[in-house]
C-alpha positions as CSV (number, residue, x, y, z in Angstrom):
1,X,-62.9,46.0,70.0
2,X,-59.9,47.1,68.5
3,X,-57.5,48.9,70.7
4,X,-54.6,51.3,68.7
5,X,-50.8,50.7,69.4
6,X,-50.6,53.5,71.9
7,X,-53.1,51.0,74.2
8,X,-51.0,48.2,73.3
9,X,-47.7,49.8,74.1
10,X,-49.4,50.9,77.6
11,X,-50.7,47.5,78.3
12,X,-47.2,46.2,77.7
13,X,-45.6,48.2,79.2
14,X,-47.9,48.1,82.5
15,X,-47.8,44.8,82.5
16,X,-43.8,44.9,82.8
17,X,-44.4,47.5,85.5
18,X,-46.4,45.0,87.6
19,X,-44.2,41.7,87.2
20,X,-41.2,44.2,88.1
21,X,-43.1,45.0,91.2
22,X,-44.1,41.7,92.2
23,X,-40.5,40.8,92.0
24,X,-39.5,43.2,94.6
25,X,-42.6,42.3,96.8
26,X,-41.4,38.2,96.3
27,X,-37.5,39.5,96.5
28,X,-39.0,41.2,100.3
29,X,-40.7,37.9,101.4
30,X,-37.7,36.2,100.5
31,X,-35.3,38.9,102.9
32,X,-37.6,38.6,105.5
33,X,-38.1,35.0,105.8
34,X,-34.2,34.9,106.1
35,X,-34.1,37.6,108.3
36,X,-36.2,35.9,110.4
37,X,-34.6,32.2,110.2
38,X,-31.2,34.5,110.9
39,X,-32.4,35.7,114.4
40,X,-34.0,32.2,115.3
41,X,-30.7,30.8,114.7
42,X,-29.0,33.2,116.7
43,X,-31.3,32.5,119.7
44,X,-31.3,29.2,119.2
45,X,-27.4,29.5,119.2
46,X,-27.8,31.6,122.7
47,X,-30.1,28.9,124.7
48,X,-27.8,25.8,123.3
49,X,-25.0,27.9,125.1
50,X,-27.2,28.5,128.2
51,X,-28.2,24.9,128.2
52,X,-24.4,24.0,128.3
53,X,-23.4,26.5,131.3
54,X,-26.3,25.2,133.6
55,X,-25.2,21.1,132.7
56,X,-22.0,22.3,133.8
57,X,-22.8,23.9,137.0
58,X,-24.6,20.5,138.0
59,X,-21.1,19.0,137.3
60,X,-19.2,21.0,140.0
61,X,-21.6,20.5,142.5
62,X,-23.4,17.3,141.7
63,X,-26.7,18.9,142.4
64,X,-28.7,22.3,141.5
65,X,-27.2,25.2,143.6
66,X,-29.5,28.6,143.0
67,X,-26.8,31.1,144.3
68,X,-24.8,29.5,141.2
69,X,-27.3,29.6,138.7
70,X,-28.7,32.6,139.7
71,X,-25.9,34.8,137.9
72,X,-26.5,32.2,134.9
73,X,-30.5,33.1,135.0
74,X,-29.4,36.7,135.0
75,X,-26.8,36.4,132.1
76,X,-29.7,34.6,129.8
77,X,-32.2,37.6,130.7
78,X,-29.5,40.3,129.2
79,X,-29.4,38.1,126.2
80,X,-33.3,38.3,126.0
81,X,-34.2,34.9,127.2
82,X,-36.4,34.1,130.2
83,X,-36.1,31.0,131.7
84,X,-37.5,28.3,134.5
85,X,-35.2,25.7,135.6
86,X,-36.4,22.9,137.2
87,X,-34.8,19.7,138.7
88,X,-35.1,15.9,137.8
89,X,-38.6,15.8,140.4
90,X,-40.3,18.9,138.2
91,X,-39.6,21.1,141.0
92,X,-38.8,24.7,140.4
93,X,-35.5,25.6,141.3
94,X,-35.0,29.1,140.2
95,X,-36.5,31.2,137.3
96,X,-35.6,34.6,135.9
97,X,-38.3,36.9,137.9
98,X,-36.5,35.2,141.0
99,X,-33.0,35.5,139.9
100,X,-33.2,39.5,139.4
101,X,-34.7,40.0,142.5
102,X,-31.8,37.9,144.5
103,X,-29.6,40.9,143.3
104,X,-28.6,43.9,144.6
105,X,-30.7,46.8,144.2
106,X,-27.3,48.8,142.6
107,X,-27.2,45.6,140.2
108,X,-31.1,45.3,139.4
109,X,-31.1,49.2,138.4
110,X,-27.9,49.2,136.4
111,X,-29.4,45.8,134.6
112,X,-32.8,47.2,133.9
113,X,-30.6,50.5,132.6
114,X,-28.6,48.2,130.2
115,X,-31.4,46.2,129.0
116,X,-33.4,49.6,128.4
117,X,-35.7,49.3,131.6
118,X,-37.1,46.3,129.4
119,X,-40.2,44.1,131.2
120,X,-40.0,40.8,131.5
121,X,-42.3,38.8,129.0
122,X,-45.9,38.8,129.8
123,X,-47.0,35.0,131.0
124,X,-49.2,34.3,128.2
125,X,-46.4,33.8,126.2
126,X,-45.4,30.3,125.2
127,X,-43.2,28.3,127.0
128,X,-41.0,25.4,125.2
129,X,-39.0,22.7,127.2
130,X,-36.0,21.7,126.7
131,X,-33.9,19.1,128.6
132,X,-30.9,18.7,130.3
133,X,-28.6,16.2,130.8
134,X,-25.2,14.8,132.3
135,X,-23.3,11.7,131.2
136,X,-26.9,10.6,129.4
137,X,-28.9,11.6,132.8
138,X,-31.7,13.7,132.7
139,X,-30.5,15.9,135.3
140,X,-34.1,18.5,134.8
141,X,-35.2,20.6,131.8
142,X,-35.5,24.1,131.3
143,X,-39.1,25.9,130.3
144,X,-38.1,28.8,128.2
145,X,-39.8,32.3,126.9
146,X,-38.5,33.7,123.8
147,X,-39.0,37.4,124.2
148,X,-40.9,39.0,121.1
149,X,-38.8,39.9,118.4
150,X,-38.8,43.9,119.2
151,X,-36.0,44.2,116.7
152,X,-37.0,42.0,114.1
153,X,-41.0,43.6,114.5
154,X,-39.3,47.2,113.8
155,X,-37.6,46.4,110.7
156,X,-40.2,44.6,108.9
157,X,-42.8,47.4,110.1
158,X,-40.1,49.9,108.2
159,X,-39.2,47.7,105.5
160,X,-42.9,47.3,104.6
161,X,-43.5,51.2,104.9
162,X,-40.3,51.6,102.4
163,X,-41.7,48.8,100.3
164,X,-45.1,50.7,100.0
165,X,-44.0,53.9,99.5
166,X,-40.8,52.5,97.0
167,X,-43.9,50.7,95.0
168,X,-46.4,53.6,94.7
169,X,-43.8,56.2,93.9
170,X,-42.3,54.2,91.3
171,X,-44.8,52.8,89.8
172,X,-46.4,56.2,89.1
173,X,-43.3,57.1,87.7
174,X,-42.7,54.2,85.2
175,X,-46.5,54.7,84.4
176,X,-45.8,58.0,83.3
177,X,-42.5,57.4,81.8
178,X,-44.8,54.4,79.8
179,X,-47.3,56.9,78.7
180,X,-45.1,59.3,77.0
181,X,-42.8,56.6,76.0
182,X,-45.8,55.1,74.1
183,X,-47.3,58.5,72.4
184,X,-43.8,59.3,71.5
185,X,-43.5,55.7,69.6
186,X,-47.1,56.0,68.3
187,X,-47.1,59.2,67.3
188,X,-45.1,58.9,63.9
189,X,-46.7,55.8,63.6
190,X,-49.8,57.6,63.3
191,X,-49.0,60.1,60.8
192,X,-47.1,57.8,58.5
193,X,-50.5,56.1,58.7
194,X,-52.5,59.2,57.7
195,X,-50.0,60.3,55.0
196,X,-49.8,56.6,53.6
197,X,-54.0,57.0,53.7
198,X,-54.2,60.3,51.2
199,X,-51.5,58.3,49.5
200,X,-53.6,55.5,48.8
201,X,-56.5,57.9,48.1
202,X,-54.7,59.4,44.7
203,X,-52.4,62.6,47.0
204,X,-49.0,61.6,46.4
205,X,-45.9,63.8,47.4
206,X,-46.8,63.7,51.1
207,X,-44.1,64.0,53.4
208,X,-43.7,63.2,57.3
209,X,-41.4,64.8,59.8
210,X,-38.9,62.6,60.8
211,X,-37.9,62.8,64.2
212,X,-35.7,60.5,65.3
213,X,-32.8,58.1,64.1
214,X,-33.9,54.4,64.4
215,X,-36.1,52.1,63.1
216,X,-39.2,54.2,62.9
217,X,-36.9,57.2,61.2
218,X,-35.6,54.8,58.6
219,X,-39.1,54.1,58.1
220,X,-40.3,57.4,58.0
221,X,-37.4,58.6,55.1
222,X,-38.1,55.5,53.1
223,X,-41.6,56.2,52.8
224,X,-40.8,60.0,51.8
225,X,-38.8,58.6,49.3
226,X,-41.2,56.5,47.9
227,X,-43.8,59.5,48.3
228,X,-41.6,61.7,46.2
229,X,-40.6,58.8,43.8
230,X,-44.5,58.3,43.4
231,X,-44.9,61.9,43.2
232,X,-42.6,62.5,40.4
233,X,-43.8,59.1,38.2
234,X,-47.3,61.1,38.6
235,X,-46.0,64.0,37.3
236,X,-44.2,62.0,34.5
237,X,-47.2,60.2,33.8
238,X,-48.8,62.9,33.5
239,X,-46.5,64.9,31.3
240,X,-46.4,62.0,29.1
241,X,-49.8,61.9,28.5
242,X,-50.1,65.4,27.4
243,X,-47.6,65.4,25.5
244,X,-48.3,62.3,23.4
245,X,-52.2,63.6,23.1
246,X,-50.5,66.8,22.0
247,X,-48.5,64.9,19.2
248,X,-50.8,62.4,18.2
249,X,-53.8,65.8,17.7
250,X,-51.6,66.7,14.8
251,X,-52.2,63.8,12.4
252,X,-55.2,62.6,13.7
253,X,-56.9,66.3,12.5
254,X,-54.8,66.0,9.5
255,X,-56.4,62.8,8.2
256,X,-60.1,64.0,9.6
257,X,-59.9,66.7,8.0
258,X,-58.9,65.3,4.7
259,X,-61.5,62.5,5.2
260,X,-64.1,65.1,5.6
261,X,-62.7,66.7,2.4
262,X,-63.5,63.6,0.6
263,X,-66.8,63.1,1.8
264,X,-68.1,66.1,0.9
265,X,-66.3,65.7,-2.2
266,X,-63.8,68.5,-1.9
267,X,-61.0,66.5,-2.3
268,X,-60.4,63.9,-5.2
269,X,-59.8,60.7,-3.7
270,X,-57.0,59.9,-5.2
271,X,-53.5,58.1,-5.1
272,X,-51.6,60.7,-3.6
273,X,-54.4,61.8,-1.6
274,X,-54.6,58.0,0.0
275,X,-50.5,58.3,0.1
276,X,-51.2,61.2,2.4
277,X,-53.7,59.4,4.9
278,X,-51.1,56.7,4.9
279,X,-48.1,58.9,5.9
280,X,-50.2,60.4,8.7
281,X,-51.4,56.6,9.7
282,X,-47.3,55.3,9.8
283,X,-46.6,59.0,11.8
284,X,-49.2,58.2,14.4
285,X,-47.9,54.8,14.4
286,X,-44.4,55.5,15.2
287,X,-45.5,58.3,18.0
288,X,-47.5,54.9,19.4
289,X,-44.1,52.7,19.2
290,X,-41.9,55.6,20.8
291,X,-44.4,55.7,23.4
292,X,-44.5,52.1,23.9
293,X,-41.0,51.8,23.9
294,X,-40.5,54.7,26.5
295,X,-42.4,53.0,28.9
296,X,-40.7,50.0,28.0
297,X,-37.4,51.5,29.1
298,X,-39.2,53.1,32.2
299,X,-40.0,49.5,33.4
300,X,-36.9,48.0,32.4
301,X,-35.2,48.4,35.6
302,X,-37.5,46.2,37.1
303,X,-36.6,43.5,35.1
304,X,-32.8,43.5,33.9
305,X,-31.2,40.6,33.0
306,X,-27.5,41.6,34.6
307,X,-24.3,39.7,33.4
308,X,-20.9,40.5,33.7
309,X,-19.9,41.7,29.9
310,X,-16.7,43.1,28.4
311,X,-17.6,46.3,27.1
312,X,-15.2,46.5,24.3
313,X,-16.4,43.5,22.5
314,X,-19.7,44.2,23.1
315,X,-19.6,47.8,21.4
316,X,-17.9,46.2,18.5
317,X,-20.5,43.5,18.0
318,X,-23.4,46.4,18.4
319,X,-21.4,49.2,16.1
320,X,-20.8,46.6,13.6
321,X,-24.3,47.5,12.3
322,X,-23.6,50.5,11.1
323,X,-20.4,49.5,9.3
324,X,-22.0,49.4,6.0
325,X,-24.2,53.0,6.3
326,X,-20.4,54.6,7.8
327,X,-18.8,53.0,4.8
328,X,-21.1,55.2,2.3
329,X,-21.5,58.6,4.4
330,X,-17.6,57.9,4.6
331,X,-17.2,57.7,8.2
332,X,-14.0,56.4,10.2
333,X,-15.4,54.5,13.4
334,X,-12.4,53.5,16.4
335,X,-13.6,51.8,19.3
336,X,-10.7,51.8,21.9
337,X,-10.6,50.9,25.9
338,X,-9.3,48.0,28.1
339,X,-10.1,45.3,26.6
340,X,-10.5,43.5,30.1
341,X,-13.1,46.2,31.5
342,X,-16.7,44.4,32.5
343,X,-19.8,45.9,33.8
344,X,-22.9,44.4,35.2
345,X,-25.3,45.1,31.9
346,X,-28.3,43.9,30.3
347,X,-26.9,42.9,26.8
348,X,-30.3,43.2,24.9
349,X,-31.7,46.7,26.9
350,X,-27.5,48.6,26.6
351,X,-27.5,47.8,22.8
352,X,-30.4,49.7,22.7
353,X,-29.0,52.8,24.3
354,X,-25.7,52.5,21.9
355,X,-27.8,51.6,19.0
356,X,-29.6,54.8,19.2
357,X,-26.6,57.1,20.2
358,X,-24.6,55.7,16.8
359,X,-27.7,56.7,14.7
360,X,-28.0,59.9,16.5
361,X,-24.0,60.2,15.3
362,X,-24.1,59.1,11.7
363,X,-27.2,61.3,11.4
364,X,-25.2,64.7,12.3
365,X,-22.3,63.4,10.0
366,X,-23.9,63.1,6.5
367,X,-20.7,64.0,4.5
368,X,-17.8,62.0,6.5
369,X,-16.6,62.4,9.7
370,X,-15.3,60.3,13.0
371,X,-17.1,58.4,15.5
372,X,-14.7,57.6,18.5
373,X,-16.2,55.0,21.1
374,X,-13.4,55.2,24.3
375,X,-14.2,53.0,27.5
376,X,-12.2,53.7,30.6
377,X,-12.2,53.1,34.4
378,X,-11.2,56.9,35.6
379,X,-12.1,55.3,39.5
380,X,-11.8,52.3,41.3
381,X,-15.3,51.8,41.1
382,X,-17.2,53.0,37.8
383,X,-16.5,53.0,34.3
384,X,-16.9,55.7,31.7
385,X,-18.2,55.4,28.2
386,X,-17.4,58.2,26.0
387,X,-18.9,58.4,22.6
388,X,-18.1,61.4,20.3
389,X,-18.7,62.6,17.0
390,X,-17.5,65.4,14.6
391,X,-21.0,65.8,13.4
392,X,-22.9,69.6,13.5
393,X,-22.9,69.6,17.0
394,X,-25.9,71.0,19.6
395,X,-26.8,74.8,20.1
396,X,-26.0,75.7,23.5
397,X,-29.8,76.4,24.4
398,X,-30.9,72.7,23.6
399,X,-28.8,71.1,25.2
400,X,-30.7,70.8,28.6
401,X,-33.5,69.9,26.8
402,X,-32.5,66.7,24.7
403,X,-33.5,64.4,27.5
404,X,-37.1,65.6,27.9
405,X,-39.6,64.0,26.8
406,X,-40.8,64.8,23.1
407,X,-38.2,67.3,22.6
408,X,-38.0,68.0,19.0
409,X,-34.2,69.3,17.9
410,X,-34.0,71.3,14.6
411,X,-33.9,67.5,12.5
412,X,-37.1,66.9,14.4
413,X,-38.3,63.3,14.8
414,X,-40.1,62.1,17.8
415,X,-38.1,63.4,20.7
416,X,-38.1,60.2,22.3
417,X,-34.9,58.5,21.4
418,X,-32.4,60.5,23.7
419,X,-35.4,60.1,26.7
420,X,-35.4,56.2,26.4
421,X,-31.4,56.6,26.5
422,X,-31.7,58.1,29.4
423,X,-33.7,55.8,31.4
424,X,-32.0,52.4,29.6
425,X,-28.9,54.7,31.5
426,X,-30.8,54.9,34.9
427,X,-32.0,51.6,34.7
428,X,-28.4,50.6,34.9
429,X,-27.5,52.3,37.8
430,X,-25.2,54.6,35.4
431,X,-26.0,58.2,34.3
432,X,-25.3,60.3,31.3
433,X,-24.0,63.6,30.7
434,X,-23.6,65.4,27.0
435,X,-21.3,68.6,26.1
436,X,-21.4,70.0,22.8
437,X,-19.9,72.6,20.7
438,X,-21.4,73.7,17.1
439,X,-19.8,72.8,14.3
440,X,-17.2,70.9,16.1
441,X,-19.1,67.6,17.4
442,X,-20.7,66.6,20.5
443,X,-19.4,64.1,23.1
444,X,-22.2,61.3,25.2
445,X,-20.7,60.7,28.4
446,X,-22.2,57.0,30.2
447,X,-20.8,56.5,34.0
448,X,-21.4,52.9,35.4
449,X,-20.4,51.3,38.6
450,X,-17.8,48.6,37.7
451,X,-19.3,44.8,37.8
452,X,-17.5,44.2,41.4
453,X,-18.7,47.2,43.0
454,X,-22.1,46.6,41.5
455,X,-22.2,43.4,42.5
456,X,-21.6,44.4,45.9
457,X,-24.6,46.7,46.1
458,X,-26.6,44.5,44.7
C-alpha cells in the first residue's frame, strides 16, 4: 500500500508526539519514586531520633519510667509516628493510644487541634520492630506504625490528574499542529508534482506558486525556471522549424518544378538548365549546414572547453585570416587592448563568433575602410570587446531584428550567422549588444565576465 508524504509526515510526526509523551510519563515515575524515597528518609530520620531520646531516658533512670516516656510517646505521635514500647521481658510499657490519654483533657484537645483532629492508625496496619539498646544491651525494642502517607497520597493523586489532563490536552494540540504542519509541507509538494506531470506529458511553461522561502521555495523557483527555459526552447524549436521548412520550400519547388519541366519535355535538359538544379541543390545545402550549425551553437554551452586565454593574441591569430581579403578591398585592420586581459573562453567555439563578425565587416566595406578590434575591462569583473567598422551601416528598423533567427538584411544570405553569434555569446556567459548609424559604420559590443570572476561562479 502506498501511503503519500502527508501520511508519512503525520506518522512521523505522531510518533515524536508519543516518545515526547512517554518521556514525561517516565520523567513522573522518576519524581515520584524520589518523592517517595524523600519522605521515607525523612521518617526514617524522625524514628532514629525517637529511638535515641527513649535509650536516653533508660540512662537517667536505669530502667523504663512511663510518666517519662509518656511526653516522648506524645512528641513521636505529633510527628506522625505511633509507637509500642516494650521492655527487655516483651512487656508492654507504654504505647501511643495510652500516652494521649495520660494527658490532660486541655492538652489532648489542643493536640488533636494541632494534629487536625487526626485518628490514630487503624490496627491492621503493619507494625515493624526496631531495637534498643544501651552500652550494647538490648534494653527492649520499639513496634512502630508508619501513618499512611496522607501527604504524599495527595500529590501523586494531583500530579497524576495534571499528568492526564497535561497529556491529552497537548497531545491534541501537537496532533493538530502536525496535521497542518504536514498539508502545509505537502501541499507544494503536490502541485510541483502535478505541474512536473503535464510537463512530462508535452505542456511546458507551467508555473507553481511559491510560497515560502526555504528549501521547498528554492525548489519551487528552480523548477519554474526550468519550466520557462523549457517553454521557450519549445517555442524556439518550434520557430526553427518553420522557418527552415519555410526556406528550404523555396528551392525544393524550384527544382520540382523544373524537373517536371523536363519530364514533360518543356524544358531542354541542358547545361545551364542542370547548372540551375545544382545551384538550388548547394542553396538547400547551405540552409541544411546553417541549420546544423545553429544547433550546434545552441548546444555548445553544454560542452565548452573553458581556458584562461589572452584576448589580444587570440584576436590577432583569428583576424589574421582576413589579412589577405583586407589587403585587396583596401582595409586598415588595428586590434588594440591590454595585452594582459584573459577570459575564460572556448578557443575553437569564440573564433567562430569573431570569424563571422570580421566577414560580416569586410562584407559592408567593399571599397576600403577600417576595422577597429578594442578589448577593455570597463569593471572589475567583465571585459568588453568592441568591434567596429566604417562599412554601410544598419537601418534603424533592422536592427532588432539581426539576431533572429533567419532574418534576411538587404545583402540577404541565410540569416543565421548573427543568430549562432549570439548563442556562441550566451554560451559564454557574455552578451552582445550592436548600435549602428547608416552610412557611418556599425559597432558589435561582447561583455564577458573576467576569467577570475568566472572562475569563481563556476
Amino acid at each position: 500500500m502506498r501511503f503519500s508524504l502527508q501520511r508519512k509526515l503525520l506518522v512521523l510526526l505522531g510518533l515524536v508526539i508519543l516518545i515526547a509523551l512517554s518521556s514525561s510519563l517516565v520523567l513522573r515515575n522518576l519524581v515520584i519514586r524520589d518523592f517517595k524515597a524523600f519522605g521515607e528518609g525523612r521518617m526514617l530520620d524522625r524514628l532514629y531520633q525517637i529511638q535515641a531520646v527513649l535509650e536516653g531516658r533508660y540512662e537517667q533512670r536505669g530502667s523504663w519510667q512511663r510518666e517519662l516516656v509518656a511526653d516522648d510517646l506524645v512528641w513521636a505521635w505529633l510527628q506522625g509516628i505511633e509507637l509500642r514500647l516494650y521492655n527487655s521481658d516483651n512487656q508492654l510499657v507504654l504505647d501511643t493510644e495510652q500516652a494521649l490519654a495520660s494527658l490532660s483533657p486541655t492538652m489532648q484537645q489542643r493536640i488533636l487541634a494541632s494534629t487536625g483532629r487526626r485518628p490514630l492508625p487503624p490496627l491492621s496496619d503493619e507494625l515493624r520492630s526496631y531495637p534498643l539498646f544501651l552500652q550494647g544491651d538490648e534494653i527492649g525494642h520499639l513496634e512502630v506504625r508508619l501513618p499512611s502517607p496522607v501527604h504524599e497520597a495527595f500529590f501523586i493523586r494531583s500530579s497524576n490528574r495534571f499528568l492526564a489532563y497535561s497529556v491529552v490536552g497537548l497531545g491534541l494540540f501537537a496532533l493538530l499542529l502536525s496535521v497542518l504542519a504536514a498539508r502545509r509541507i505537502s501541499r507544494p509538494l503536490q502541485e510541483l508534482t502535478t505541474a512536473a506531470e503535464r510537463l512530462a506529458s508535452g505542456e511546458p511553461g507551467e508555473q507553481v506558486t511559491a510560497t515560502s522561502n526555504d528549501e521547498i521555495g528554492r525548489l519551487t523557483a528552480t523548477f519554474n525556471r526550468m519550466s520557462e527555459t523549457l517553454a521557450a526552447q519549445e517555442r524556439l524549436r518550434r520557430q526553427l522549424v518553420s522557418n527552415a521548412a519555410h526556406e528550404l520550400r523555396t528551392p525544393l519547388m524550384v527544382i520540382k518544378g523544373e524537373l517536371e519541366g523536363m519530364m514533360d519535355g518543356l524544358l531542354p535538359t541542358t547545361s545551364e538548365a542542370l547548372q540551375s538544379l545544382h545551384d538550388e541543390t548547394t542553396r538547400l545545402t547551405a540552409i541544411l549546414d546553417g541549420v546544423d550549425e545553429l544547433t550546434r551553437a545552441q548546444a555548445a554551452g553544454l560542452r565548452l572547453n573553458l581556458q584562461p586565454v589572452c584576448l589580444v593574441s587570440f584576436f590577432k591569430q583569428v583576424v589574421a585570416r582576413f589579412e589577405r581579403q583586407a589587403t585587396e578591398q583596401q582595409v586598415r585592420i588595428s586590434i588594440q587592448g591590454d595585452t594582459e586581459l584573459q577570459a575564460l573562453i572556448d578557443p575553437d567555439q569564440f573564433s567562430r563568433i569573431i570569424i563571422n563578425l570580421v566577414s560580416n565587416a569586410l562584407r559592408a566595406m567593399p571599397n576600403g575602410g577600417r576595422f577597429d578590434l578594442l578589448v577593455t575591462r570597463p569593471a572589475a569583473r567583465s571585459i568588453a570587446v568592441e568591434i567596429m567598422d566604417t562599412g554601410c551601416g544598419i537601418p534603424p528598423n533592422q536592427l532588432p531584428h539581426i539576431f533572429e533567427r533567419f532574418y534576411k538584411g538587404k545583402d540577404g544570405g541565410l540569416g543565421l550567422g548573427l543568430a549562432i553569434v549570439k548563442e556562441l555569446v550566451e554560451a559564454h556567459n557574455g552578451s552582445i549588444d550592436v548600435t549602428s548609424t547608416p552610412g557611418t559604420g556599425t559597432c558589435f559590443l561582447i561583455q564577458l565576465p573576467h576569467s577570475e570572476a568566472q572562475a569563481t561562479v563556476s
